[in-house]
RODO-2510 file (C-alpha; in nm, 4 decimals, decimal comma):
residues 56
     n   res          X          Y          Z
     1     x     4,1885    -1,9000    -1,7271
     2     x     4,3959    -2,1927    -1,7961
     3     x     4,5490    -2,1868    -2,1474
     4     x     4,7345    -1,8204    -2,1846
     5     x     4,7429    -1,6742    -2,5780
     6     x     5,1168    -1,7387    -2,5705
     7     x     5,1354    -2,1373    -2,5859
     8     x     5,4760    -2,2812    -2,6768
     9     x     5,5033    -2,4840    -2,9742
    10     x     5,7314    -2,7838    -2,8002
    11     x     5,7418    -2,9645    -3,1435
    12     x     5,8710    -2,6759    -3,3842
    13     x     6,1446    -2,6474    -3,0728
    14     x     6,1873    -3,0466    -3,0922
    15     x     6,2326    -3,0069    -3,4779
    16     x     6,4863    -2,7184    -3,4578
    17     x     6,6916    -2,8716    -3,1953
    18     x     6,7358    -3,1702    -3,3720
    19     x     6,8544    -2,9828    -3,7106
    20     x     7,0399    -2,7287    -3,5432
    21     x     7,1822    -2,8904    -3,2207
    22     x     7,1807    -3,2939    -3,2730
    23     x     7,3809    -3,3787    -3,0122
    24     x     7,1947    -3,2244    -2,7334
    25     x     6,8243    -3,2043    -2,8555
    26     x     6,7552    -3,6046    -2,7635
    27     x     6,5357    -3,6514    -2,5268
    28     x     6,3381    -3,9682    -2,4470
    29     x     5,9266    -3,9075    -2,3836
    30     x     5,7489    -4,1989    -2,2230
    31     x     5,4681    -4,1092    -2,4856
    32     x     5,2003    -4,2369    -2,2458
    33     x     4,9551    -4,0460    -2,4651
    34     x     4,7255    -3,9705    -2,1724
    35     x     4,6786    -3,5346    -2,1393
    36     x     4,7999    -3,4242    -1,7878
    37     x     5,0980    -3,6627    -1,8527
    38     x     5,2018    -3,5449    -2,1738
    39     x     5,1646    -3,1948    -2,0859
    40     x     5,4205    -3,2942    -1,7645
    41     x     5,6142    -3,4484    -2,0149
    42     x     5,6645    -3,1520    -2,2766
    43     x     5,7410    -2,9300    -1,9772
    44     x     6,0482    -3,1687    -1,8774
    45     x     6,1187    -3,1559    -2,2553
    46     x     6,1640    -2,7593    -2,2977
    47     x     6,3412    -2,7626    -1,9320
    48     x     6,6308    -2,9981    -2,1038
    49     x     6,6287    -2,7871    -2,4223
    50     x     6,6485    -2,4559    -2,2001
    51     x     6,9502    -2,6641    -1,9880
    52     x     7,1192    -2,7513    -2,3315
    53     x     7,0473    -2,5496    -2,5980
    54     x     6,9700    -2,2232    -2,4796
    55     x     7,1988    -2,1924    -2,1688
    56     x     7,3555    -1,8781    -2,1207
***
């Protein structure tokens, strides 16, 4: 009920964005390495790369 079959890949976005779009794919985690704050943490992430990188 939790995890849905279509889970985003936020490293394989990291990776891309930081080939394809250096200038706008940094983007500083805390890397707390505890769960419920790294899975806060990626959503942030793919909210900047949405604001950045795939803007309209």
């Amino acid at each position: 009920k939790l995890l849905h079959y279509r889970i985003v890949d936020v490293s394989s976005i990291k990776e891309i964005s930081k080939r394809w779009y250096p200038k706008n794919a940094r983007y500083n985690k805390k890397e707390s390495h505890r769960a419920l704050e790294d899975i806060l943490e990626s959503i942030e992430e793919l909210k900047h790369f949405r604001n950045t990188i795939f803007k309209d």
